[in-house]
N, C-alpha and C positions, 0 to 999 in steps of 0.2 A: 899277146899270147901266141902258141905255135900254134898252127893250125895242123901239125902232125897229129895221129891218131893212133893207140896202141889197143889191141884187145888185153885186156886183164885175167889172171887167174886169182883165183880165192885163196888159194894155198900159196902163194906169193907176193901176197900186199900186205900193206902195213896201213890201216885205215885210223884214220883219228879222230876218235871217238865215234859217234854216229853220221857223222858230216859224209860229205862226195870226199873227200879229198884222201889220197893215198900216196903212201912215198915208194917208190919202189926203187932198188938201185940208187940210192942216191937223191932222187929226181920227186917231186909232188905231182901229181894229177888229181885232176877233176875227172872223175867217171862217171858215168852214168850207163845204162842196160846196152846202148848202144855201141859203145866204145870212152877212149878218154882220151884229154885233151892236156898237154903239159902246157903249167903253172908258166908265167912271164917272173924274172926276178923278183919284181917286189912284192908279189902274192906270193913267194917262195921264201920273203924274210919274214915276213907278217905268220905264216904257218910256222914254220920252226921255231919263233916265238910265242906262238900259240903250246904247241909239243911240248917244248921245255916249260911252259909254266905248268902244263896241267902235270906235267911228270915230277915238276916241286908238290905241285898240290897232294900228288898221289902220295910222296913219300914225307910230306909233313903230316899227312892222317894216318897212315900206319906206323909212324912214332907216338903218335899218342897211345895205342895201346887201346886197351876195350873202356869199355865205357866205367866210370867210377861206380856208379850206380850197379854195375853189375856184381849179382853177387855168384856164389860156387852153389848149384844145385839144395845139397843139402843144407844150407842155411834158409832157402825159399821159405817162406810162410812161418819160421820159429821166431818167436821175440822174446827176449831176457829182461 
């Protein structure tokens, strides 16, 4: 891993999901309150395989659509 160190803004990172890890420009770091440390290659292929599945995941659940079970307000609580 580099032993280079970047300070981070919040308005300029790309975080994946709740984890340390940030991609910025290109590049993943590890942050923490301190500063951040960039990613060595293979913890940089292992993340962007990370990235793109949870970005399959996200957009295989909003193809499904709402839930079957849900019904439109006003059918709530009538039975036929």
């Amino acid at each position: 891993m580099s032993t280079r160190t970047l300070p981070f803004s919040p308005a300029r990172t790309g975080r994946l999901a709740q984890s340390s890890a940030v991609r910025r420009n290109g590049q993943w770091w590890l942050v923490a309150a301190c500063g951040a440390v960039a990613t060595d290659p293979k913890l940089t292929e292992e993340l962007e395989n990370l990235a793109a599945a949870m970005a399959a995941a996200d957009q295989a659940v909003a193809a499904l659509g709402p839930p079957q079970n849900s019904l439109p307000e006003q059918q709530v609580g009538h039975r036929r």
